[in-house]
C-alpha positions in Angstrom: 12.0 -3.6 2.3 9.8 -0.5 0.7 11.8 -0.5 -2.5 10.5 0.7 -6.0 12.3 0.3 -9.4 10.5 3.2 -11.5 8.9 6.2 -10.5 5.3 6.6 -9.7 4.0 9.7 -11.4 0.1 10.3 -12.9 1.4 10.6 -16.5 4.1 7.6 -16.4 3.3 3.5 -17.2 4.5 2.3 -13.9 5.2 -1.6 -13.0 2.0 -2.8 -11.2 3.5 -4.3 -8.3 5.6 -1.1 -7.6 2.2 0.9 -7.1 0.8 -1.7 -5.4 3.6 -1.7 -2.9 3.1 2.4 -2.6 -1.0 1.7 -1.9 -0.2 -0.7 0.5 2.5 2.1 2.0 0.3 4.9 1.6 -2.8 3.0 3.3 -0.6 1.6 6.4 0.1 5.5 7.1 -3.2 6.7 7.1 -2.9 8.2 3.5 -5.0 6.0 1.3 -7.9 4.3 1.6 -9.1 1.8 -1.1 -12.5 1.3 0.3 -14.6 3.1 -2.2 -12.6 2.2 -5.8 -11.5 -1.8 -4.1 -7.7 -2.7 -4.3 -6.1 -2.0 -7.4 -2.8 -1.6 -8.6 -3.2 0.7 -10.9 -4.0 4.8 -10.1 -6.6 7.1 -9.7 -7.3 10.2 -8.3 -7.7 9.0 -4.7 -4.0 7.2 -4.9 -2.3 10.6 -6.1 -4.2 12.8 -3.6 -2.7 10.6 -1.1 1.1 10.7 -2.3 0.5 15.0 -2.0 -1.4 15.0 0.9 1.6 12.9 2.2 4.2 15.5 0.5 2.3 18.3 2.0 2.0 17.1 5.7 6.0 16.4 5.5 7.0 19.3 3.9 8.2 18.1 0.6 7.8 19.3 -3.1 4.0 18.5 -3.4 4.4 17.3 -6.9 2.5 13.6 -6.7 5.7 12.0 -7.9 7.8 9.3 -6.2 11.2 9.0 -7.8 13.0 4.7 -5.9 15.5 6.6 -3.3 14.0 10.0 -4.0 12.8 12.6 -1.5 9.0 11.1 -1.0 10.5 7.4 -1.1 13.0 8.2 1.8 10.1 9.9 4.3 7.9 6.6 3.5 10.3 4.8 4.7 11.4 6.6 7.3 7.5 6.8 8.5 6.8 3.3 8.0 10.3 2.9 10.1 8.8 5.0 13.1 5.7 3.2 12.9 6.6 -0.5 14.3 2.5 -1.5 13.4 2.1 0.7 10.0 5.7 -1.4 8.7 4.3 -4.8 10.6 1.3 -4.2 8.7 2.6 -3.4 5.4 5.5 -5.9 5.2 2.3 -8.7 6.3 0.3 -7.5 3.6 3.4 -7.0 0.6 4.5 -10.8 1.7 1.4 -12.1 1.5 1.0 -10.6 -2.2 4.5 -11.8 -3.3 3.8 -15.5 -2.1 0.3 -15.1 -3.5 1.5 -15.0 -7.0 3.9 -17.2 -6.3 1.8 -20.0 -5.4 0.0 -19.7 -8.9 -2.7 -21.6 -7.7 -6.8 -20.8 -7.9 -8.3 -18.8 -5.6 -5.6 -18.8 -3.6 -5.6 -14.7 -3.0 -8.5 -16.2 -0.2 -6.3 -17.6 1.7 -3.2 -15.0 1.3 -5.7 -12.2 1.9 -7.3 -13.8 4.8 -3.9 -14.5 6.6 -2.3 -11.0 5.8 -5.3 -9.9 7.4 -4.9 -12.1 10.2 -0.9 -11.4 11.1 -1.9 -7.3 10.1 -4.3 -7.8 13.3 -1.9 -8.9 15.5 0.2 -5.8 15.5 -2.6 -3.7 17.0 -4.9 -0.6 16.1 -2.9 0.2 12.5 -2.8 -3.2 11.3 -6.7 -3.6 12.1 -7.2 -0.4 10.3 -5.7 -1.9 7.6 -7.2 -5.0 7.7 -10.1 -3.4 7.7 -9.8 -1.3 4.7 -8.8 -4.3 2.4 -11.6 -6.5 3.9 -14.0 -3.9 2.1 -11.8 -3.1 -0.8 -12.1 -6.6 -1.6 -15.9 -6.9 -0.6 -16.3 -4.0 -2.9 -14.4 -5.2 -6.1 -16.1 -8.8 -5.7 -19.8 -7.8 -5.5 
């Protein structure tokens, strides 16, 4: 489900939606939160200080690199695995995305972002966290 196709690394051009996917990774585990700088695919300080804080507290080469199937990709996965509500929550939100763009229709991220928020609810504390933090992200980036 958590898949990538390039690496993410601070001096690489990365496909959008593969950092996007990471954010929404990083943010359902606790390690990112978009609040402050609103959700964006692209990185920043914040997003790489979460991939090594991430890297640190799993003791992995704290580098701020994420190679598809690498070291960091596999304990993501594995963590979002453990965590039945941080994987809900994340798999609700990625969805959402996917059949956002898909729809191709105006203003439709409203509704996508409004029912991601919704089933992310549903699956307890992490997805309301969650919820939460893209509620403001968005709140932010649209005021």
């Amino acid at each position: 489900m958590f898949t990538l196709e390039q690496s993410i690394a601070r001096d690489r051009n990365v496909q959008l939606h593969d950092q996007r996917k990471l954010k929404f990774a990083l943010t359902a585990l606790g390690y990112h939160d978009d609040t402050k700088e609103g959700l964006s695919p692209y990185s920043s300080n914040q997003f790489f200080d979460g991939i090594k804080k991430f890297q640190k507290d799993n003791k992995l080469k704290v580098d701020g690199l994420v190679r598809p199937e690498g070291e960091t990709h596999k304990a993501i996965k594995s963590r979002l695995a453990k965590d039945r509500g941080a994987l809900g929550a994340f798999g609700d939100f990625t969805k959402n995305y996917f059949d956002m763009r898909e729809a191709k229709t105006n203003e439709a991220d409203k509704y996508f972002h409004c029912k991601a928020n919704y089933e992310a609810t549903e699956r307890g504390w992490v997805g309301q966290r969650m919820a939460e933090l893209k509620f403001w992200a968005r709140g932010l980036r649209n005021s």
